[in-house]
BALOBA-1460 file (C-alpha; in Angstrom, 3 decimals):
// residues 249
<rec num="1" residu="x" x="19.515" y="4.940" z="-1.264"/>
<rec num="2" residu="x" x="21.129" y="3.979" z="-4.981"/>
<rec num="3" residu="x" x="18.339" y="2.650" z="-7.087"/>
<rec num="4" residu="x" x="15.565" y="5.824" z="-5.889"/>
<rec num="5" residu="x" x="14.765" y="8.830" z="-7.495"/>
<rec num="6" residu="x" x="13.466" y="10.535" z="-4.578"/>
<rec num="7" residu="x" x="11.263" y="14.664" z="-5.014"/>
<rec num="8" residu="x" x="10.695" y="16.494" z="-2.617"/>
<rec num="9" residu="x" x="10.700" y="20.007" z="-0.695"/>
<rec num="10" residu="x" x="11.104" y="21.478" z="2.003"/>
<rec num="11" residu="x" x="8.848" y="23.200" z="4.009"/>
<rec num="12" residu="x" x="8.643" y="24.811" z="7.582"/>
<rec num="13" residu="x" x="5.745" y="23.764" z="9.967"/>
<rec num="14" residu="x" x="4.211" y="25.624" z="13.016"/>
<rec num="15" residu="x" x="1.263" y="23.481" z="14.199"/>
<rec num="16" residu="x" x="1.628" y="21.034" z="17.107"/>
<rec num="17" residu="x" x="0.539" y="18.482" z="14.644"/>
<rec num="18" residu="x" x="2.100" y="16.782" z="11.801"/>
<rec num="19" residu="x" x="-0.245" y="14.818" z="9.979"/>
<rec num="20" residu="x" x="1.344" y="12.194" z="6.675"/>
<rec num="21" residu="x" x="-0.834" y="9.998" z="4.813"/>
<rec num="22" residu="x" x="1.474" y="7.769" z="3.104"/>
<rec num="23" residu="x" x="1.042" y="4.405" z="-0.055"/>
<rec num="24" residu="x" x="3.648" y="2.999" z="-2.293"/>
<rec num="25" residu="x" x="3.110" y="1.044" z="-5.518"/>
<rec num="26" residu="x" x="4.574" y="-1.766" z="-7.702"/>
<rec num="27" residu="x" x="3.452" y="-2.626" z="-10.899"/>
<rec num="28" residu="x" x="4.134" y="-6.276" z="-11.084"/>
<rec num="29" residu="x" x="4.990" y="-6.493" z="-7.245"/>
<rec num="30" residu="x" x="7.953" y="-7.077" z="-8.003"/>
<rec num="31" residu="x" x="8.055" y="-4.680" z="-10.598"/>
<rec num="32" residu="x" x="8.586" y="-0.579" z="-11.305"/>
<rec num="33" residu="x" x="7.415" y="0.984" z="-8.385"/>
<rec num="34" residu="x" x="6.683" y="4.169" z="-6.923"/>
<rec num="35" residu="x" x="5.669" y="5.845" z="-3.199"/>
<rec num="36" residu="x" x="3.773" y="8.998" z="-2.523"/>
<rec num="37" residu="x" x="3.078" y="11.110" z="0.640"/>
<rec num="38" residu="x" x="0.956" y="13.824" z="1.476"/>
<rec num="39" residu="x" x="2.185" y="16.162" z="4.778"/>
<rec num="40" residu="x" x="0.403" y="18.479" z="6.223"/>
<rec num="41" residu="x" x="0.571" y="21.148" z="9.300"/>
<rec num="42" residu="x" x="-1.261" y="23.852" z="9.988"/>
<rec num="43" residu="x" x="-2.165" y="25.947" z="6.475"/>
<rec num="44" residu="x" x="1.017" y="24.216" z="4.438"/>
<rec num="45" residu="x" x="0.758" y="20.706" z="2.407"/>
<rec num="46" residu="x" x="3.415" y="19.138" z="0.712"/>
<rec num="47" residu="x" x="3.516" y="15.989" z="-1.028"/>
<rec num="48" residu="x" x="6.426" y="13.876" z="-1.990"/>
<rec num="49" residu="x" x="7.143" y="10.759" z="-3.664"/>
<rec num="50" residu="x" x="9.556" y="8.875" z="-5.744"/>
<rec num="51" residu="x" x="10.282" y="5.930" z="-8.260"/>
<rec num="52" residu="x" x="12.351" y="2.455" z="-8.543"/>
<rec num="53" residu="x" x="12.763" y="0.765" z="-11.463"/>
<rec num="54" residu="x" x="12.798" y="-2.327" z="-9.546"/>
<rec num="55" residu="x" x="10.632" y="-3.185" z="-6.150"/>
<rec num="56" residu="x" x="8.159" y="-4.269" z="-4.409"/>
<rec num="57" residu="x" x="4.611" y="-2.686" z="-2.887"/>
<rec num="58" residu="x" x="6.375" y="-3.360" z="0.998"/>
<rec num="59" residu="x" x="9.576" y="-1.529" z="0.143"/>
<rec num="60" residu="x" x="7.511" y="0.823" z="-1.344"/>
<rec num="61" residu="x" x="5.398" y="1.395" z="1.480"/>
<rec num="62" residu="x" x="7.984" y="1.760" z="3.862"/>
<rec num="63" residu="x" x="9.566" y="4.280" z="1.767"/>
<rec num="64" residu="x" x="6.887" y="6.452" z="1.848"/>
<rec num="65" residu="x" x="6.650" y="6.332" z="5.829"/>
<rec num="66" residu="x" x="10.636" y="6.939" z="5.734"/>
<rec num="67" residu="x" x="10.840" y="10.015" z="3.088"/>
<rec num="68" residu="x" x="8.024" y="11.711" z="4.890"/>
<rec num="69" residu="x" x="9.785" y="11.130" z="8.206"/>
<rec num="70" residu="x" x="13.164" y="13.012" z="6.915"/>
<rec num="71" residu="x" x="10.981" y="15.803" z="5.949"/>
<rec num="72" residu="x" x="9.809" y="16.552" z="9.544"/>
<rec num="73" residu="x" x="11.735" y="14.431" z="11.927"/>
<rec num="74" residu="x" x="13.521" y="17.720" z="13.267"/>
<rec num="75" residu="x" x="9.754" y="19.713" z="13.936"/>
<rec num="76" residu="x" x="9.698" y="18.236" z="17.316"/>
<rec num="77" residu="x" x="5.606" y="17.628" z="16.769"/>
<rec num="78" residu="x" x="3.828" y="14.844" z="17.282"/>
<rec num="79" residu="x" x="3.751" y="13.102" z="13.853"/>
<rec num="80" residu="x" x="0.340" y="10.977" z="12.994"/>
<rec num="81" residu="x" x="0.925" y="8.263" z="9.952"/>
<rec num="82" residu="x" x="-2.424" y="6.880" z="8.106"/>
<rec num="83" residu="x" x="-1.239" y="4.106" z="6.336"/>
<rec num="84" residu="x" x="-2.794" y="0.813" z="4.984"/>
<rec num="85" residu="x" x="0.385" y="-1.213" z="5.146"/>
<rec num="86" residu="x" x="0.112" y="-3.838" z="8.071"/>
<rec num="87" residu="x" x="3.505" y="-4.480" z="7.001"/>
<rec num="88" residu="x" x="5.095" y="-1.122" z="8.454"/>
<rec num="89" residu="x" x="2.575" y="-0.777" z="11.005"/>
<rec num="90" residu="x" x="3.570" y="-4.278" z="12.609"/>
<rec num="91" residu="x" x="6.667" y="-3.812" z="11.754"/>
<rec num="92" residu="x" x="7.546" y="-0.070" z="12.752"/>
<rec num="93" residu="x" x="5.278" y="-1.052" z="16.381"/>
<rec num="94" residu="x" x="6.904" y="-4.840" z="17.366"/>
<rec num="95" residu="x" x="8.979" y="-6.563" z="14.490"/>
<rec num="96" residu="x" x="11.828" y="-4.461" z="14.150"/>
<rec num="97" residu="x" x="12.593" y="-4.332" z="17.699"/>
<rec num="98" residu="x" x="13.265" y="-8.377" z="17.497"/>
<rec num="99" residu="x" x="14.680" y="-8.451" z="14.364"/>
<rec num="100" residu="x" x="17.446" y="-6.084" z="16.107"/>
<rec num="101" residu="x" x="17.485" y="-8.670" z="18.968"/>
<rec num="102" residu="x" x="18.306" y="-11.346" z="16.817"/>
<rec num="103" residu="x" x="20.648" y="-10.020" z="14.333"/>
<rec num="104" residu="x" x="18.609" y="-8.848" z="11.776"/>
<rec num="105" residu="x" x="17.152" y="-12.522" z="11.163"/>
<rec num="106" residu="x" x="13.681" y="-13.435" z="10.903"/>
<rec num="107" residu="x" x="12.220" y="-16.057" z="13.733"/>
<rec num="108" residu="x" x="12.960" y="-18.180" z="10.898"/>
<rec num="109" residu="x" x="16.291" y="-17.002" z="10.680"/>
<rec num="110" residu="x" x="16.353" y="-15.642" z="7.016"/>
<rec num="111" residu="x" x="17.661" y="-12.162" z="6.405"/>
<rec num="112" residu="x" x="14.869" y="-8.986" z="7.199"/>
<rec num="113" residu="x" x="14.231" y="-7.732" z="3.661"/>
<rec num="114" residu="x" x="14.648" y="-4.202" z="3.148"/>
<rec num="115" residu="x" x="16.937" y="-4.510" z="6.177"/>
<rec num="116" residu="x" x="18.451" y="-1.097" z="5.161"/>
<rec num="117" residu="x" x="15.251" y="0.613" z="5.400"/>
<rec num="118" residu="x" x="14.078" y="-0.863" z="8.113"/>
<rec num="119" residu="x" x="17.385" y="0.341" z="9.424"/>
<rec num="120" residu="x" x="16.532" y="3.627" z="8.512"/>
<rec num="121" residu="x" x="13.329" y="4.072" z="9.869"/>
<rec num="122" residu="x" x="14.574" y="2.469" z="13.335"/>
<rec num="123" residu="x" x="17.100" y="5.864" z="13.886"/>
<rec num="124" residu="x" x="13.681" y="8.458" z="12.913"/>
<rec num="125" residu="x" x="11.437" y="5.919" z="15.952"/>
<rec num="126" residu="x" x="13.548" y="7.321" z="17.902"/>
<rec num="127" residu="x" x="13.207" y="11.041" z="17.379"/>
<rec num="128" residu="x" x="9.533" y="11.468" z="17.100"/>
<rec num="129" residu="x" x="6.817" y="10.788" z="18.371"/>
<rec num="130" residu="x" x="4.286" y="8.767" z="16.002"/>
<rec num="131" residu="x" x="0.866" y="8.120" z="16.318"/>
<rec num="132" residu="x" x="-0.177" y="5.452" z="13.866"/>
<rec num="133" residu="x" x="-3.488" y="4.737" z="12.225"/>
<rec num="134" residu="x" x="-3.294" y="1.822" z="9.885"/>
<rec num="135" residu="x" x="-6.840" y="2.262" z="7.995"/>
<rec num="136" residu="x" x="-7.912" y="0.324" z="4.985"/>
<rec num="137" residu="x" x="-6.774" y="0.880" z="1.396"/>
<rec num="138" residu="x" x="-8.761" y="2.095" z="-1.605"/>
<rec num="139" residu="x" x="-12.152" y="3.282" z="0.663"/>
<rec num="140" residu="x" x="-12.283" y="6.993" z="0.396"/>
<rec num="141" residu="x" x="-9.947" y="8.137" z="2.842"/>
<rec num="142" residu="x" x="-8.958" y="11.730" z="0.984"/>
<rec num="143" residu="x" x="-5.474" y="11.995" z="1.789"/>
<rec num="144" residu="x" x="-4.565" y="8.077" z="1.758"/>
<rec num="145" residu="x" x="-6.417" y="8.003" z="-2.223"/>
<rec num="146" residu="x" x="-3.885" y="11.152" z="-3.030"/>
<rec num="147" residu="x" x="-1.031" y="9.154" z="-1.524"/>
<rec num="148" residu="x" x="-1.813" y="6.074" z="-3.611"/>
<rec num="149" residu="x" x="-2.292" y="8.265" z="-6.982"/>
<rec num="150" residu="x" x="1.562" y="9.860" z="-6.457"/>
<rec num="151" residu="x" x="2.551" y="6.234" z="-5.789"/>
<rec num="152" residu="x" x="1.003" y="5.091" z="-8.851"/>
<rec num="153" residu="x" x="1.704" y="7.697" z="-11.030"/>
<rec num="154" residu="x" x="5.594" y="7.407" z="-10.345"/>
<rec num="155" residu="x" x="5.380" y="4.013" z="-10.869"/>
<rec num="156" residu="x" x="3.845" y="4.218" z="-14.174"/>
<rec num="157" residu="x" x="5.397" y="7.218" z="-15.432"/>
<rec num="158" residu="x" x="8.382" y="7.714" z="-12.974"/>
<rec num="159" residu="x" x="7.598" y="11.452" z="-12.720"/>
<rec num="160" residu="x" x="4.428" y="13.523" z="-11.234"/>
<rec num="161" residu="x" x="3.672" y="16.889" z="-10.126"/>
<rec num="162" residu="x" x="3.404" y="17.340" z="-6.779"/>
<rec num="163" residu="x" x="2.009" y="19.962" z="-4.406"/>
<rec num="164" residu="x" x="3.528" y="22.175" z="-2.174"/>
<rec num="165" residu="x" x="1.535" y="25.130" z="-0.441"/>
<rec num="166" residu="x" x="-0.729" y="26.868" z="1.660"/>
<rec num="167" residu="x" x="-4.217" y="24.033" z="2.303"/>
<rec num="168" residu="x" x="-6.559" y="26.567" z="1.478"/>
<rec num="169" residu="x" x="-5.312" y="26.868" z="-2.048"/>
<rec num="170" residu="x" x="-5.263" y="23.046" z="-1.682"/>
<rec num="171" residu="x" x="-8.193" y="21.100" z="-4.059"/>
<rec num="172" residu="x" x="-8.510" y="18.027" z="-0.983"/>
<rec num="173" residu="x" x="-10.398" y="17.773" z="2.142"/>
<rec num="174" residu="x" x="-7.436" y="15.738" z="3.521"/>
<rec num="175" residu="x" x="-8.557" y="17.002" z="7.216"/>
<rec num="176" residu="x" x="-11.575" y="14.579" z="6.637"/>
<rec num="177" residu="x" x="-10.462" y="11.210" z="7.350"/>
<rec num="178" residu="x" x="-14.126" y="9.335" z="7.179"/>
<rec num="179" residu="x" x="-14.501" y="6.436" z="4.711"/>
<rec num="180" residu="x" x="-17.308" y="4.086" z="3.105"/>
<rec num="181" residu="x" x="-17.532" y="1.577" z="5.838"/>
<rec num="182" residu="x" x="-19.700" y="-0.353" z="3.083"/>
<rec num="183" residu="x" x="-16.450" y="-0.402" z="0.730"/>
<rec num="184" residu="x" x="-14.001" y="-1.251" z="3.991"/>
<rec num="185" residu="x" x="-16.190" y="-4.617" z="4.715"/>
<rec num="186" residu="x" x="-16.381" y="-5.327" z="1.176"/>
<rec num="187" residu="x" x="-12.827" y="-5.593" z="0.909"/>
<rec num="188" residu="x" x="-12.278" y="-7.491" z="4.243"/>
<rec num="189" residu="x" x="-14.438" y="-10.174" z="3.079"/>
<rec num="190" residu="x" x="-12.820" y="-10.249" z="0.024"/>
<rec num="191" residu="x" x="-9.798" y="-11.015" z="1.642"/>
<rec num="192" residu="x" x="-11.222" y="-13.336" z="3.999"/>
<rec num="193" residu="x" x="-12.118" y="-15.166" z="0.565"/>
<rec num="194" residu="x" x="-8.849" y="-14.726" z="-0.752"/>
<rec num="195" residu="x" x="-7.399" y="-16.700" z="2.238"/>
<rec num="196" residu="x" x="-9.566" y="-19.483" z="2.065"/>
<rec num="197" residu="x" x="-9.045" y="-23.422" z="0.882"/>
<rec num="198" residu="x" x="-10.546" y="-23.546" z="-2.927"/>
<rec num="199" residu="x" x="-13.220" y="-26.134" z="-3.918"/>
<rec num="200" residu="x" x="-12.307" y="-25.523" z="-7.397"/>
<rec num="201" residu="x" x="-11.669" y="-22.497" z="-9.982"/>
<rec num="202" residu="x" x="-13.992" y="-21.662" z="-12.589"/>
<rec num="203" residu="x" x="-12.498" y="-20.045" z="-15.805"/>
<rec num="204" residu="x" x="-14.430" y="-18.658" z="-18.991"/>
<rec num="205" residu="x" x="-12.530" y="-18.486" z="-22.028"/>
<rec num="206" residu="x" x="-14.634" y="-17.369" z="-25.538"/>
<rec num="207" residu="x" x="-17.615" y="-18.139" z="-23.436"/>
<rec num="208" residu="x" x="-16.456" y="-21.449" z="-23.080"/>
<rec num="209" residu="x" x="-16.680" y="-22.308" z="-18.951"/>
<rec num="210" residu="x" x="-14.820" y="-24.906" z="-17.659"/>
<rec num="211" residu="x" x="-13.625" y="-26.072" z="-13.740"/>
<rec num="212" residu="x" x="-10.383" y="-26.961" z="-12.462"/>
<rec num="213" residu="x" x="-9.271" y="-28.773" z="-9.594"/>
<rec num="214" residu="x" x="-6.124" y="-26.425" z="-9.121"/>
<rec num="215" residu="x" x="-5.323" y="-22.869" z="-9.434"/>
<rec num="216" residu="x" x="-2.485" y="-23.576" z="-12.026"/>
<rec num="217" residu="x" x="-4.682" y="-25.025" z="-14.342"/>
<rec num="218" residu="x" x="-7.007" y="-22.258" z="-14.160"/>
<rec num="219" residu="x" x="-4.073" y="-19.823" z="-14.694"/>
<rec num="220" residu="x" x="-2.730" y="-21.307" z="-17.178"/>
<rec num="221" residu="x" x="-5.927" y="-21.251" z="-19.249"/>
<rec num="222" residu="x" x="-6.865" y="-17.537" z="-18.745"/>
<rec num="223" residu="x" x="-2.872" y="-16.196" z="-18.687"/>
<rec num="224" residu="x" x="-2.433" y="-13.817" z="-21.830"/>
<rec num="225" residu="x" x="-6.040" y="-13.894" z="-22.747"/>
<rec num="226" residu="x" x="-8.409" y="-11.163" z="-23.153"/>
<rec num="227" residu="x" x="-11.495" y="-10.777" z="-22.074"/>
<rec num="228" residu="x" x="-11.388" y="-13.653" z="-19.257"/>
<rec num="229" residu="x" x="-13.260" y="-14.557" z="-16.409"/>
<rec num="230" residu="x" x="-11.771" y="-16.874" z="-13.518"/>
<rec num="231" residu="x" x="-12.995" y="-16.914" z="-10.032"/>
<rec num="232" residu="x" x="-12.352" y="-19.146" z="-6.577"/>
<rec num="233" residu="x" x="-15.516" y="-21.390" z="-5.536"/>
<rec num="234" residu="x" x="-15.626" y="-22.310" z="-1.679"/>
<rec num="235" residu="x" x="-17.900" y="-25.168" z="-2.182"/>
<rec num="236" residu="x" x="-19.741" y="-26.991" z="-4.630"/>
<rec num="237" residu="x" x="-22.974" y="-25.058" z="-4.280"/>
<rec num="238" residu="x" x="-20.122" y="-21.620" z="-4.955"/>
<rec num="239" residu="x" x="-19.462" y="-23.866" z="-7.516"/>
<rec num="240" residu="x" x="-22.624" y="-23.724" z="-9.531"/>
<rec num="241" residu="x" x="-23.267" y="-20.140" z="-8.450"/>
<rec num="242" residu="x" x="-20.133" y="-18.995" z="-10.304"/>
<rec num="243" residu="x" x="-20.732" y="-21.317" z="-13.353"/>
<rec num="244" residu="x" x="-24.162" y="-19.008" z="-13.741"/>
<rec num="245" residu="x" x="-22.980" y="-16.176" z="-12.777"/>
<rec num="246" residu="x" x="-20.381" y="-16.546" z="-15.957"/>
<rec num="247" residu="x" x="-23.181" y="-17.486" z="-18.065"/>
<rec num="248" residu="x" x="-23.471" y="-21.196" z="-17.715"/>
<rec num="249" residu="x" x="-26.567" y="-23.658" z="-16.252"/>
C-alpha cells in the first residue's frame, strides 16, 4: 500500500501452531506511525513491522494483524492473534461482514475508514483459521510489550532491528502469556474514568491551582506548558481530593 515502508522476512514454519502478537503506534494519533509483530512457530521467531509518515493508532493496528497474516497465510496452521485493539477484534469478528452488506458504509452511512485494509484483511479471513485473543495493552504480556516497542520505535525513528531466528537464541519468554492482573484493572478503571461526565477539571500551573467548568478551559491553560498538572474530578468531594492532591487546601 503507497504511503508504507513495510520489513520483513520470510521464514518457513513446521508447528501446527502459528502464534502473532501484534500493536501499531501513532505519535500524535493522527500522526507518524508505526506497527510491529512478533511470529512465532515451533523453534523460529520473526518479527516485522513498518512506518507511515502519516496515520493513525487503528490503521496501525490493523496493519500489524494484516502484514503478519501475508507472512503465514499459505502455512495452512491454525493462526492465534493477541492483540489489544477492540477495533480489529470487533471488526475482523462482526463489523466487516456488514460493512460488506451495506456497501462499505457505516450504519451511519459514512465511508469504513481504512476501507482498503479492511479489504485486505477480509480476502486472508478467508484462508486461515484465526483464533483471537484481544488482551489488554501495556500489562506485561511478553510478546504484546515487544510488539508495541517495534511499533513505537518505527514510529519514532522509522527504522528498527528486528529479529529473525531460532526461539532459543531468542532473549523473550513470548510462550508466557500471563500478565499483572493488578495493572489490567488499573487501567480498566482508568478508562471507566475516562468515559465519565466531569464535575470540573483541576489544572496546576507554577503551583498556581485553579478549577474549570470545561475541559477547554483547562486545556487551554496547561497546553505548551511544562511541568503541568490537570486532572478530571467526578464530583465535588473528587473535587477537593484533587485540589490536595496537587498541593492545595
Amino acid at each position: 500500500m503507497v504511503g508504507y515502508d513495510v520489513y520483513v522476512i520470510d521464514f518457513k514454519i513446521m508447528d501446527k501452531k502459528i502464534t502473532i502478537f501484534t500493536d501499531g503506534a501513532a505519535k500524535g494519533n493522527p500522526g507518524r506511525g508505526g506497527f510491529g509483530a512478533v511470529i512465532s512457530s515451533n523453534d523460529v521467531v520473526v518479527e516485522l513491522g513498518g512506518f507511515k509518515l502519516h496515520t493513525t493508532n487503528n490503521e496501525m493496528e490493523l496493519k500489524a494483524v494484516v502484514e503478519a497474516l501475508k507472512v503465514v497465510v499459505d502455512k495452512k496452521q491454525l493462526v492465534v492473534i493477541y492483540t489489544d485493539s477492540k477495533y480489529v477484534v470487533e471488526g475482523a469478528k462482526g463489523w466487516v461482514f456488514g460493512w460488506v452488506r451495506n456497501g462499505w458504509k457505516t450504519k451511519a452511512e459514512s465511508d469504513v475508514l481504512n476501507k482498503e485494509l479492511w479489504q485486505e484483511l477480509l480476502l486472508l479471513l478467508g484462508k486461515v483459521e484465526i483464533e483471537w485473543h484481544k488482551v489488554p495493552g501495556h500489562v506485561g504480556i511478553i510478546g504484546n510489550e515487544r510488539a508495541d516497542a517495534i511499533a513505537s520505535g518505527f514510529a519514532e525513528n522509522g527504522t528498527m532491528s528486528l529479529y529473525n531466528g531460532s526461539r532459543s537464541a531468542y532473549e523473550l519468554n513470548i510462550s508466557d502469556t500471563s500478565y499483572d492482573e493488578g495493572k489490567a484493572q488499573e487501567r480498566s478503571d482508568a478508562r471507566k474514568r475516562q468515559a465519565q461526565k466531569a464535575y470540573s477539571y483541576i489544572s496546576q500551573v507554577d503551583g498556581v491551582i485553579q478549577i474549570h467548568k470545561t475541559w477547554t478551559e483547562c486545556e487551554a491553560r496547561v497546553k505548551g506548558q511544562k511541568g503541568t498538572k490537570f486532572k478530571k474530578s467526578l464530583d465535588a468531594t473528587n473535587e477537593k481530593e484533587i485540589i490536595k492532591e496537587f498541593g492545595g487546601r
